[in-house]
C-alpha positions in Angstrom: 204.6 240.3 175.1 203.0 238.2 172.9 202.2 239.4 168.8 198.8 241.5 168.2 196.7 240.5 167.5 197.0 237.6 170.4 196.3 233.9 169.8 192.6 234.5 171.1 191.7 238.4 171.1 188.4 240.3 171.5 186.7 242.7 169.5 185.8 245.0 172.2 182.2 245.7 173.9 180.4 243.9 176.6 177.1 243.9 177.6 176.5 246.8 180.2 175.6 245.8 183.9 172.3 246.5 184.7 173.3 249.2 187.3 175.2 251.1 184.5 171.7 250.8 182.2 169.4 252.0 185.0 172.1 255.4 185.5 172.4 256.3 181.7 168.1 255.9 181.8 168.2 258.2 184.5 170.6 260.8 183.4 168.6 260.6 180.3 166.1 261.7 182.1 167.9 264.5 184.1 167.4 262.3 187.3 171.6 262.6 187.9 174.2 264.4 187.0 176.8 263.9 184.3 179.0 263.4 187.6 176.8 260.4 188.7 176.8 258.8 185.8 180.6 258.8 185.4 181.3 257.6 188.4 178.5 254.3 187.6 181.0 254.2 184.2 184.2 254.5 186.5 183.1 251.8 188.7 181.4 249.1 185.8 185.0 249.8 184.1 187.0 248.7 186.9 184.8 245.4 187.6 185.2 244.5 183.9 188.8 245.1 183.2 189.2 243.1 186.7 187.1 240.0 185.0 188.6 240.3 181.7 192.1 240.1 183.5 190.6 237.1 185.3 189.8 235.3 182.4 193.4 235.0 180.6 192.6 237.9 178.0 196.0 239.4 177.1 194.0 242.6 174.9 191.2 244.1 177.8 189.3 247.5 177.1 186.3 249.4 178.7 184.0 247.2 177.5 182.5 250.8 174.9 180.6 250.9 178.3 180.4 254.8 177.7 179.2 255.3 175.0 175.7 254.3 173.2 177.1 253.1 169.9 180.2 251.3 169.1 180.5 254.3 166.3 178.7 257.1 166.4 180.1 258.2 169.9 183.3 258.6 168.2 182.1 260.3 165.4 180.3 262.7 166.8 183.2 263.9 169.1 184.8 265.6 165.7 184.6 269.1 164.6 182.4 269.3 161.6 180.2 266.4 162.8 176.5 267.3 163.3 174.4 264.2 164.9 170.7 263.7 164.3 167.8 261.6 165.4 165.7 259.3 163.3 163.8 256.0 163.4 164.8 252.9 161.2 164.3 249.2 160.0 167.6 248.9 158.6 167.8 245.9 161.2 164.6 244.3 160.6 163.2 245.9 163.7 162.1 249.0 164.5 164.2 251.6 166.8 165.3 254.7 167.1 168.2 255.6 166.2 171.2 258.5 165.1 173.0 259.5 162.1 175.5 261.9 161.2 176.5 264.3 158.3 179.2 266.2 157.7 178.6 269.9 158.6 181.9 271.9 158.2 185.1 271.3 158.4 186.4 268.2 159.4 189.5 268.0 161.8 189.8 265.8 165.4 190.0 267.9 168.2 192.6 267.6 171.5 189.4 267.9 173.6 188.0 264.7 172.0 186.3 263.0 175.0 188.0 259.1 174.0 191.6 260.0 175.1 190.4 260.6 178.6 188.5 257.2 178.4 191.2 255.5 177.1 193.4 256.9 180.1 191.5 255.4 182.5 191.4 252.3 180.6 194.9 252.6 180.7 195.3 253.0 184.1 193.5 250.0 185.2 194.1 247.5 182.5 198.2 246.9 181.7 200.1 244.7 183.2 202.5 242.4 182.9 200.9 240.6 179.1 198.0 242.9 179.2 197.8 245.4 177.0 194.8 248.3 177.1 193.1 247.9 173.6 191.4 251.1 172.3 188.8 250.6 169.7 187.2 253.6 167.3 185.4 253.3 164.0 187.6 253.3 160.6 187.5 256.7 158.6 185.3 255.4 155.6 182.4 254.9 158.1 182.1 258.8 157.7 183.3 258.4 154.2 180.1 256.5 153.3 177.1 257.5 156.1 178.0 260.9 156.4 179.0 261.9 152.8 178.1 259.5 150.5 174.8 258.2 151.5 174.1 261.2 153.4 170.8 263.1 152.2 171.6 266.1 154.6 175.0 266.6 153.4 174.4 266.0 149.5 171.7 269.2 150.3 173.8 271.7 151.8 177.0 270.2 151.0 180.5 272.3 152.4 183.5 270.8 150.2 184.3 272.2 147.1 184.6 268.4 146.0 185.1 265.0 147.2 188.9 265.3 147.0 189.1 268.0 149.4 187.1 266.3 151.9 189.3 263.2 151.9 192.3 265.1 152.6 190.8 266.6 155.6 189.6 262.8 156.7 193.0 261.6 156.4 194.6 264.1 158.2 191.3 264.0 161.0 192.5 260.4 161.6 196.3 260.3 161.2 195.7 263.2 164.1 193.4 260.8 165.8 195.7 257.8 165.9 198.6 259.9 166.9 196.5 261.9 169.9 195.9 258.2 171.3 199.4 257.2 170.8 200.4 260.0 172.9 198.3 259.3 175.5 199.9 256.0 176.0 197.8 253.9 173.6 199.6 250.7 171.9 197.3 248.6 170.5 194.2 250.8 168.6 191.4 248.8 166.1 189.6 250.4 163.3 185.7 249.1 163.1 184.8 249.8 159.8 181.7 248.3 159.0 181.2 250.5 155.9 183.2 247.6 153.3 179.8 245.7 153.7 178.3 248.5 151.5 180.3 247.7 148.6 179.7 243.8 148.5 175.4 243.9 150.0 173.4 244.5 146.6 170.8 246.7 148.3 173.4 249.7 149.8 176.1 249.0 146.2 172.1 250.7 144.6 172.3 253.0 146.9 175.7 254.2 146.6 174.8 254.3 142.5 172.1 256.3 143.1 174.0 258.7 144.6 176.6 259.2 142.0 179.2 256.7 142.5 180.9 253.8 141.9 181.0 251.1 144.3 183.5 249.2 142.4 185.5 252.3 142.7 185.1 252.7 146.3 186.8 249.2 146.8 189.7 250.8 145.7 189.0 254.3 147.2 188.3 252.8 150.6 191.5 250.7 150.8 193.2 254.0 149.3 192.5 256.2 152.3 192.5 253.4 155.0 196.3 253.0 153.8 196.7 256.9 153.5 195.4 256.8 157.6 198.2 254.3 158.6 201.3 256.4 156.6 202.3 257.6 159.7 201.7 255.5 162.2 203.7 255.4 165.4 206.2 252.1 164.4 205.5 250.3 167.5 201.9 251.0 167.3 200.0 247.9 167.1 196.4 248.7 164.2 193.9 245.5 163.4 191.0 246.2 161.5 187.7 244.8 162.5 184.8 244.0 160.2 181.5 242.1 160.7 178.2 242.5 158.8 176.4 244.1 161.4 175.7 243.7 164.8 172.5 245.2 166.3 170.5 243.0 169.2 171.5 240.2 167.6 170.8 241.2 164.0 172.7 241.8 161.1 172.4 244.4 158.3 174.9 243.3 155.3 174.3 240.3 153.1 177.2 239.1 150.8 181.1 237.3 151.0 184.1 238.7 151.6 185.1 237.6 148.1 184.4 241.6 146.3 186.7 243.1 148.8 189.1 240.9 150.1 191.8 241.5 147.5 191.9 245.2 148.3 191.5 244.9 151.9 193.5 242.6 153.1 196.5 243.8 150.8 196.7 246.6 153.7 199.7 245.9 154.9 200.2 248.7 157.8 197.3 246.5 159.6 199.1 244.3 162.3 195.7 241.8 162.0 192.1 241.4 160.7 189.4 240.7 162.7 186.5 238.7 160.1 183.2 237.3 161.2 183.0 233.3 160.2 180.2 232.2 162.9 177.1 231.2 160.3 177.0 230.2 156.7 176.1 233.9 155.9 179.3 235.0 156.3 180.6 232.5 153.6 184.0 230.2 153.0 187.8 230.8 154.2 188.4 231.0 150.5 188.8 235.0 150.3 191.7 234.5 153.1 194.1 233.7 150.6 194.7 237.2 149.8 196.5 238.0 152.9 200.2 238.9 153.2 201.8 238.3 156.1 199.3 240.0 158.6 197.4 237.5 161.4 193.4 236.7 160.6 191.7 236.3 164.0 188.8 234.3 162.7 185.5 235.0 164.3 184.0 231.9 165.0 182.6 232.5 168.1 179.3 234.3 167.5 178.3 237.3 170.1 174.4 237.1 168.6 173.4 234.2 170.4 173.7 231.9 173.9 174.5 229.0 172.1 177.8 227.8 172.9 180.0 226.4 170.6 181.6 223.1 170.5 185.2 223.2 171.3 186.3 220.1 168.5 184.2 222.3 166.0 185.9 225.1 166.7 189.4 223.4 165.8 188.2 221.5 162.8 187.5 225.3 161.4 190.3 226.4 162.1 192.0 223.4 160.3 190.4 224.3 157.1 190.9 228.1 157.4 194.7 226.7 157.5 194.2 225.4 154.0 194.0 229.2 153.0 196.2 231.0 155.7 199.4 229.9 157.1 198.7 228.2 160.6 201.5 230.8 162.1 199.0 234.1 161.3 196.1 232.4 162.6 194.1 233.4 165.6 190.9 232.6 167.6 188.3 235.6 168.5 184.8 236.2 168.8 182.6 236.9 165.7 181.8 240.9 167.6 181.3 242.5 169.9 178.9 241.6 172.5 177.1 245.2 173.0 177.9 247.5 169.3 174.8 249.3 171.1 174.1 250.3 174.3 171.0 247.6 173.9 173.6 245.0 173.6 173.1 241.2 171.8 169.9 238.4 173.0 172.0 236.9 175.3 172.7 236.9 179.4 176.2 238.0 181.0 177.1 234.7 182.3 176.5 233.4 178.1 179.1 236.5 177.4 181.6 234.8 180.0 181.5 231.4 179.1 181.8 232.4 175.4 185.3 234.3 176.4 186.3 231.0 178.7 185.7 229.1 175.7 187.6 231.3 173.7 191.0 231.4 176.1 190.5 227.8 176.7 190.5 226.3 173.1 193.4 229.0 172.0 195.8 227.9 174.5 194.7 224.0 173.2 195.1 224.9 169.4 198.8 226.8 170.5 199.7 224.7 173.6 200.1 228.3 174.9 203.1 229.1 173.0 203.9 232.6 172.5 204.6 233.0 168.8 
């Protein structure tokens, strides 16, 4: 099998079918059982892995078509996790939305519900060149929303200091990544969002307002995201996603890579990075020439609109992101994910699929579908 990340790889979610809304509403509102619902998930699943197949993708997954945030799902499935409701317009728009804090002890649990999803994604997805890709959030998402931003932990907080709750988030997610490489997993991606904070003016005021450095952090973040990874599995394939933020179509970060990149891309136990490049917001290819010898999957197909991109485009890109990155560690992928929320992006199904037939067809152009 080909190198992950793959000449033209995904991020993860899809927008969810209509059916599959229409059952979470109603379990929502105690119209069906948990049973139901699962079942709507089981089925949507199968179709989508089945389409993805279809389409050429060699990295498939379920689509985060069971949970209601690409994140917080996750999260909230830990011991020492307490979830909580509240309304924002961190977006630009007003919704209602959940947050976490860290309540007790922090430690992953065998019973987390993501192991049986990602068996069943299992099940349905590999075959020959196709590989079942599980996605969960990195370990400084919790790092930052649920400790260091986090009014409800900073009063009533339960670690003696911040050095004793990193130790427990380390070992929460070398436990994690291990759990899913025993249930069969190969190819897992960190989302970790949370690097935005340390480059976006607004949250690096925030973070100083709440004691600490986000100067500091740059280092601190790449310190424990390398202290995740010690003990990988070797044949364990991890890429680390990051975009700016992806909520129906809106973004929450402002900034360039240029703060972080030095740190974060000198994480060598990542096998790739996925990196959002689909507007001038997200700035130059110039911060790519910190990498080593990982793969960039540059995210110039944007998930936020229908607007399709133009295929000569596309390649001129990625001609001048060669002027930074060796042509050999470059890849083709899409800027997010399609659905971070259950909500998903402003655009129709049939935009998602021609966006992912654009992205096969101009990888296998750009590498004359070489494996390499």
């Amino acid at each position: 099998m080909e190198q992950i990340p793959f000449r033209w790889d995904i991020v993860g979610s899809f927008l969810r079918p209509e059916k599959l809304k229409k059952a979470r509403e109603q379990f929502k509102q105690g119209k069906i059982t948990q049973e139901a619902l699962t079942e709507v998930e089981d089925e949507a699943i199968i179709k989508l892995i089945k389409k993805e197949k279809e389409l050429g993708l060699n990295a498939v997954t379920d689509g985060e078509f069971r949970r209601r945030w690409w994140h917080l799902d996750f999260i909230a499935g830990l011991n020492g996790i307490t979830v909580y409701d509240f309304e924002t317009t961190a977006f630009g728009v007003n919704s209602k939305a959940q947050g976490t804090f860290v309540s007790g002890k922090l430690s992953f649990t065998q019973r987390h519900p993501f192991l049986d999803h990602f068996r069943f994604t299992k099940k349905y997805a590999d075959a020959e060149d196709v590989v079942a890709k599980q996605t969960i959030p990195g370990p400084n998402m919790i790092f930052l929303d649920s400790f260091i931003l986090s009014k409800r932990y900073h009063e009533n907080p339960v670690y003696a200091s911040k050095d004793h709750f990193i130790q427990d988030l380390i070992i929460t997610y070398q436990e994690a990544i291990q759990s899913f490489y025993d249930a069969g997993c190969r190819y897992l991606q960190l989302d970790d969002t949370s690097w935005g904070a340390l480059f976006d003016n607004h949250f690096r005021n925030l973070i100083q307002e709440n004691g600490y450095n986000p100067d500091e952090l740059i280092q601190e973040f790449g310190d424990i995201t390398e202290a995740v990874l010690a003990k990988k599995p070797e044949d364990l394939a991890v890429t680390f996603h990051f975009c700016k933020g992806n909520f129906q179509s809106r973004w929450l970060y402002n900034g360039s890579y240029d703060k972080i990149a030095s740190r974060l891309l000198a994480i060598q136990a990542f096998n790739g990075f996925f990196l959002e490049f689909d507007d001038e917001r997200s700035g130059g290819f110039e911060p790519l020439q910190n990498i080593k010898d990982q793969r960039i999957v540059l995210g110039l197909i944007t998930t936020k609109s229908s607007a399709l991109e133009d295929k000569a485009a596309l390649k001129e890109r990625i001609k001048k992101a060669n002027h930074y990155v060796p042509f050999e560690q470059l890849c083709l992928g899409t800027q997010c994910g399609f659905s971070s929320t259950q909500e998903g992006n402003d655009l129709k199904e049939e935009d998602q699929w021609k966006k992912i037939h654009l992205l096969v067809d101009t990888a296998k152009d750009i590498w004359q579908e070489q494996s390499v």
